[in-house]
N, CA, C and O atoms as a Tripos MOL2 file, in Angstrom:
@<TRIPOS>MOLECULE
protein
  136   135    34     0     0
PROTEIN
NO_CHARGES

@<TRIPOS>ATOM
      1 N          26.8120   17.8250    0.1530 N.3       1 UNK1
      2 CA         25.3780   17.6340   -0.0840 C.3       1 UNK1
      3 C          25.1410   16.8660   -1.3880 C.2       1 UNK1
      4 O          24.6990   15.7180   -1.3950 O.2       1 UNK1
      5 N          25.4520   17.5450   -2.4760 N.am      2 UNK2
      6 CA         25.6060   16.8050   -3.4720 C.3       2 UNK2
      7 C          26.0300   15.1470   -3.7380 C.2       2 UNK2
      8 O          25.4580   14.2870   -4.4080 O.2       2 UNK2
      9 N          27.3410   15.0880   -2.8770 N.am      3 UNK3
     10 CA         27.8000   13.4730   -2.7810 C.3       3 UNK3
     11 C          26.4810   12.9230   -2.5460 C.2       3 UNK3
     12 O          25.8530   12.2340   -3.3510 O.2       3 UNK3
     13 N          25.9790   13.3860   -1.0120 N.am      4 UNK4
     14 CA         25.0210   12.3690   -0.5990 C.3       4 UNK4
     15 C          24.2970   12.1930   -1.6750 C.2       4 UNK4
     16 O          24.1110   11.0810   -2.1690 O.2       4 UNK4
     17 N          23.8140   13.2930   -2.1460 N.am      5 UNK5
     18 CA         22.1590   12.8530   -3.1090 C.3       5 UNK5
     19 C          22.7310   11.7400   -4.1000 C.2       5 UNK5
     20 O          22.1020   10.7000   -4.2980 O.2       5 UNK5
     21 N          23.7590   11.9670   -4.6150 N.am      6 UNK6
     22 CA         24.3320   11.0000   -5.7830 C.3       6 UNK6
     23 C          24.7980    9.8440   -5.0030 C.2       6 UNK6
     24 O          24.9930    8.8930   -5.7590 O.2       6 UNK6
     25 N          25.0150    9.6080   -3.9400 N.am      7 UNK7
     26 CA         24.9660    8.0940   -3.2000 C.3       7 UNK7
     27 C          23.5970    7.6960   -3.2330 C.2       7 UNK7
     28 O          23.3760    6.6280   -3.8040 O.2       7 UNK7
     29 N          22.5030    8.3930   -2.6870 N.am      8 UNK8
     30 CA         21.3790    7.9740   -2.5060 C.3       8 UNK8
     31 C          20.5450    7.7920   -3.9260 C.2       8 UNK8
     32 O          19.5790    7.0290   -3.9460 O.2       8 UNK8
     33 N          20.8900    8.4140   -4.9440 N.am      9 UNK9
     34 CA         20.0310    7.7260   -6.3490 C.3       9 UNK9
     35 C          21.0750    6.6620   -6.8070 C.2       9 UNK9
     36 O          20.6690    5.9880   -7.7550 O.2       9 UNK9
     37 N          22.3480    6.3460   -6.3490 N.am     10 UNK10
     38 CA         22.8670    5.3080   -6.7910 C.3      10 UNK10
     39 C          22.0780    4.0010   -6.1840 C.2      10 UNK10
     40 O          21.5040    3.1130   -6.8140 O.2      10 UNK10
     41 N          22.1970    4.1270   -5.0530 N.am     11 UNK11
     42 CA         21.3760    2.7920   -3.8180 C.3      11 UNK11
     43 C          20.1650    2.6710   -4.4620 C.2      11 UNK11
     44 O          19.6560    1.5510   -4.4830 O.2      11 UNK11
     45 N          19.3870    3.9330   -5.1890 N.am     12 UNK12
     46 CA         17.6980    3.8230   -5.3010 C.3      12 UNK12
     47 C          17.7220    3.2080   -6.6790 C.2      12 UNK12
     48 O          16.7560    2.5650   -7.0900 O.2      12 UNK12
     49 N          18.6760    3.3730   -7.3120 N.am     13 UNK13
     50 CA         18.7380    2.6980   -8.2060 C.3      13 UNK13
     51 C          18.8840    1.3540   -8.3900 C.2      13 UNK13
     52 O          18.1850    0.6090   -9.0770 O.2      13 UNK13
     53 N          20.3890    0.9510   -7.3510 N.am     14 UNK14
     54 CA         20.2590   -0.1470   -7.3500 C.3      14 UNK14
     55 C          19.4940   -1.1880   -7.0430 C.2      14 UNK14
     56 O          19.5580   -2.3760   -7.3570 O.2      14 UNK14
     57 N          18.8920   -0.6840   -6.5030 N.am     15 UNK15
     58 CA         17.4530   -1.5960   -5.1090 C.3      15 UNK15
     59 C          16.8170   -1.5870   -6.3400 C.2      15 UNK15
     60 O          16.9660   -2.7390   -6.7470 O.2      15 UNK15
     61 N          15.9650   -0.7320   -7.4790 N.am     16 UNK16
     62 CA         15.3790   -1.3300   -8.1350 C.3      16 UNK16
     63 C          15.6770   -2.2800   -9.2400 C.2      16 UNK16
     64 O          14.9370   -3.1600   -9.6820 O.2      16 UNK16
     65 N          16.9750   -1.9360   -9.6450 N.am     17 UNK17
     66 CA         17.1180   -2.6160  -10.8920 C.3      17 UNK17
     67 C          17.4550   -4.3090  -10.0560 C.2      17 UNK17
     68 O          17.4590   -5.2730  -10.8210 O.2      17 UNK17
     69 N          17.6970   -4.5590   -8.6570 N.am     18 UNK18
     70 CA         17.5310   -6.1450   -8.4410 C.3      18 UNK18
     71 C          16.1890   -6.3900   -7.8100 C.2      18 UNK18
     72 O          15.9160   -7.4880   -7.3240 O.2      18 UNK18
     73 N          15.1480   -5.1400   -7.8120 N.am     19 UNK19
     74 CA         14.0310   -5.6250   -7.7240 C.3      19 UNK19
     75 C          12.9850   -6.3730   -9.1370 C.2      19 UNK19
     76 O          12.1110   -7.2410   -9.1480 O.2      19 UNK19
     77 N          13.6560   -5.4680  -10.2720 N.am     20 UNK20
     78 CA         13.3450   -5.6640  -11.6700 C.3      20 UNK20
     79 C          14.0800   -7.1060  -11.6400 C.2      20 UNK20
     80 O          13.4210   -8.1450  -11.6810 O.2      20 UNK20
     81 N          14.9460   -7.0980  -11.5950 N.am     21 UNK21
     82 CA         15.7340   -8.5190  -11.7450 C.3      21 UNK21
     83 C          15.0120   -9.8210  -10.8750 C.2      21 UNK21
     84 O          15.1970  -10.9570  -11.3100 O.2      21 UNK21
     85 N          14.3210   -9.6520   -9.8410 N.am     22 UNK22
     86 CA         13.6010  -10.8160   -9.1560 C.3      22 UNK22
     87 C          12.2560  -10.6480   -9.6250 C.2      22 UNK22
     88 O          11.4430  -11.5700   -9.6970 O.2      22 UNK22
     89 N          12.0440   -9.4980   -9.9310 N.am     23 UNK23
     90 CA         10.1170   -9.8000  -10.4440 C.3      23 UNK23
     91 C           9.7650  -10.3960  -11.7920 C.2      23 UNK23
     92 O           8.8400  -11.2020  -11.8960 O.2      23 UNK23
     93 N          10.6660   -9.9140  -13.0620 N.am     24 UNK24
     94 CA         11.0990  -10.2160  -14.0990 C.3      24 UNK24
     95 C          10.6880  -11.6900  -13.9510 C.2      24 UNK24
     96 O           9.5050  -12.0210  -14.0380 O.2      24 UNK24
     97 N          11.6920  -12.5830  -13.7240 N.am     25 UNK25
     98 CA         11.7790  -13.8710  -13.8020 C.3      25 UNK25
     99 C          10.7330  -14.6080  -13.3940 C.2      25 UNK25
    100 O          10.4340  -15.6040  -14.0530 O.2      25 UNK25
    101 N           9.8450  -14.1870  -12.0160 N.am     26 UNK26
    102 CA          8.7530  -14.1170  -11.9150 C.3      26 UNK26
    103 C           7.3560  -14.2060  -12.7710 C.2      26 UNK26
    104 O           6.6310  -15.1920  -12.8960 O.2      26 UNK26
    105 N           7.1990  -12.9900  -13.2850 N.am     27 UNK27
    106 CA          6.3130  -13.0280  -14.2230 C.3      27 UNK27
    107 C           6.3760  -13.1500  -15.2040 C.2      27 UNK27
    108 O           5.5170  -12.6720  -15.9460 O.2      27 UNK27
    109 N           7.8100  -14.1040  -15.8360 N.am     28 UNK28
    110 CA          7.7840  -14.8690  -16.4090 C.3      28 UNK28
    111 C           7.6300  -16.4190  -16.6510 C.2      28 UNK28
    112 O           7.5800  -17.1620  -17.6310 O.2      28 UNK28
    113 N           7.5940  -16.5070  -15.6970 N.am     29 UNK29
    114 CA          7.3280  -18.2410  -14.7250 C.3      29 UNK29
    115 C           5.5730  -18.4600  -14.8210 C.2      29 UNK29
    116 O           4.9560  -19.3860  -15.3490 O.2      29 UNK29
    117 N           5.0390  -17.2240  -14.0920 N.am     30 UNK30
    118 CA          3.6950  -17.2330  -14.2740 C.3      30 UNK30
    119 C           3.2310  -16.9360  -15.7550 C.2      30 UNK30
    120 O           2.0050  -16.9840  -15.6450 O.2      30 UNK30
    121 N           3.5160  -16.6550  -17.0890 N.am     31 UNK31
    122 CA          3.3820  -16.5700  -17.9430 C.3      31 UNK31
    123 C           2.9620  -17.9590  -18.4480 C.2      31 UNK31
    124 O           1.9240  -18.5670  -18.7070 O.2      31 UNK31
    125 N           4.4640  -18.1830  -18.4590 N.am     32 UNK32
    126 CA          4.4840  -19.4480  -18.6820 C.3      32 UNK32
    127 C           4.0230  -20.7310  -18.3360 C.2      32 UNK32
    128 O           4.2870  -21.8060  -18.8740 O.2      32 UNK32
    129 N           2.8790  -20.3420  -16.8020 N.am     33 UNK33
    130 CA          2.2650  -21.5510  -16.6770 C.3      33 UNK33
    131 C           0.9580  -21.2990  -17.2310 C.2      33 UNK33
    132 O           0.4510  -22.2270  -17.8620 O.2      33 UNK33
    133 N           0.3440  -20.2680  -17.1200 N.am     34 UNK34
    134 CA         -0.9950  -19.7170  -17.3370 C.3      34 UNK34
    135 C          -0.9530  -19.6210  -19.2550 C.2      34 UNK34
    136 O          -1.9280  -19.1930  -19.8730 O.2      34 UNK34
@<TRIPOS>BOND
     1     1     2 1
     2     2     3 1
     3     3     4 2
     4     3     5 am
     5     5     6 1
     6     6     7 1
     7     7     8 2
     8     7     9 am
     9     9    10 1
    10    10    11 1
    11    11    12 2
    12    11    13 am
    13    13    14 1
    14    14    15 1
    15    15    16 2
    16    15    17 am
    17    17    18 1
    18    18    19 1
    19    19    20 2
    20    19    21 am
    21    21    22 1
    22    22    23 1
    23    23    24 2
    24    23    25 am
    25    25    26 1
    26    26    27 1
    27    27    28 2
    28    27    29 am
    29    29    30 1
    30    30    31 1
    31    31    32 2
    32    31    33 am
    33    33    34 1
    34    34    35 1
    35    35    36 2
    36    35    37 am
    37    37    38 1
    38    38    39 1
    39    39    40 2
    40    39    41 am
    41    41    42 1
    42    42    43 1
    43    43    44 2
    44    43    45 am
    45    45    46 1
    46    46    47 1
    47    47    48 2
    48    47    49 am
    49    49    50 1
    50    50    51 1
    51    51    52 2
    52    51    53 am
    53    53    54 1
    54    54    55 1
    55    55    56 2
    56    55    57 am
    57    57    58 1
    58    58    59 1
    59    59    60 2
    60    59    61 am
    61    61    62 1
    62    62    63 1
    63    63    64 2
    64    63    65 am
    65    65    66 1
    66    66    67 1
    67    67    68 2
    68    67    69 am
    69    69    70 1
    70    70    71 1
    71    71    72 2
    72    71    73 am
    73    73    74 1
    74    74    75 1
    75    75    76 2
    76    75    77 am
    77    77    78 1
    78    78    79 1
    79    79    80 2
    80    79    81 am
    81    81    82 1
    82    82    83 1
    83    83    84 2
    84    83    85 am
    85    85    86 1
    86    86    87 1
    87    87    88 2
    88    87    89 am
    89    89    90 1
    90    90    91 1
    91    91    92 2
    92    91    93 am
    93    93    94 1
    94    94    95 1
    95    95    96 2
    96    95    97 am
    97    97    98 1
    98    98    99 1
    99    99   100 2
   100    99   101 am
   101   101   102 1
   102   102   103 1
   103   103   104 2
   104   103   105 am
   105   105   106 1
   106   106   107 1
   107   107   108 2
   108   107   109 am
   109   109   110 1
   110   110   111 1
   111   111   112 2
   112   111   113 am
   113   113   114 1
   114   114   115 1
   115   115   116 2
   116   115   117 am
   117   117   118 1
   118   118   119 1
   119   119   120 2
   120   119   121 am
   121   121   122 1
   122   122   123 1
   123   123   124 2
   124   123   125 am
   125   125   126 1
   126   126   127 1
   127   127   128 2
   128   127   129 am
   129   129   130 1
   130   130   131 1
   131   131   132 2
   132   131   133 am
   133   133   134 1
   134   134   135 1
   135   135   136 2
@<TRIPOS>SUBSTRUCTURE
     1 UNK1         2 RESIDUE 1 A UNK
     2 UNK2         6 RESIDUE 1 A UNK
     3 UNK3        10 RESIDUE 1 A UNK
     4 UNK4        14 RESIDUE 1 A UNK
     5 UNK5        18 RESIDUE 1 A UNK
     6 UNK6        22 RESIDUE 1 A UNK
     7 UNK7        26 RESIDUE 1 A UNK
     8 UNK8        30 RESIDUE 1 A UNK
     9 UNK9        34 RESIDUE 1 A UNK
    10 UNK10       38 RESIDUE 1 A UNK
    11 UNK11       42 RESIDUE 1 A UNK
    12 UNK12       46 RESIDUE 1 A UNK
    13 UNK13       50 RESIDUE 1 A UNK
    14 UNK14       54 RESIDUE 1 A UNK
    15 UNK15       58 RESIDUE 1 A UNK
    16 UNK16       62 RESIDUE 1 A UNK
    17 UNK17       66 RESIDUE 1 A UNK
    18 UNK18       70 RESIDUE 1 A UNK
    19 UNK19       74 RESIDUE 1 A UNK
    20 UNK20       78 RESIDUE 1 A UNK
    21 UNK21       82 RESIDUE 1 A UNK
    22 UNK22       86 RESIDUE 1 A UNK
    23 UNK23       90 RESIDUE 1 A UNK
    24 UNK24       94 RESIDUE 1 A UNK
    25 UNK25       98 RESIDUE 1 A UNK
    26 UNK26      102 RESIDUE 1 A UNK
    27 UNK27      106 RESIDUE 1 A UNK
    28 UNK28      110 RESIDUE 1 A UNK
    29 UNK29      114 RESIDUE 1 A UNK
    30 UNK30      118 RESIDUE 1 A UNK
    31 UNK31      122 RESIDUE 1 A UNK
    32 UNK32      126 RESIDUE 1 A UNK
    33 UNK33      130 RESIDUE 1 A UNK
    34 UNK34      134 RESIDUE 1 A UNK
């Protein structure tokens, strides 16, 4: 039981930190035009 949960905040983690990683750059683009 345990494994799973610690697989599943690994994945939830990862999914965000390359969601942070594509929005990031993003709203920095729009920064920078505005």
């Amino acid at each position: 039981m345990t494994i799973i949960l610690n697989y599943f905040i690994k994945v939830k983690l990862f999914l965000f930190d390359s969601k942070c990683l594509f929005i990031i750059p993003i709203i920095k683009t729009v920064k920078a035009i505005y």
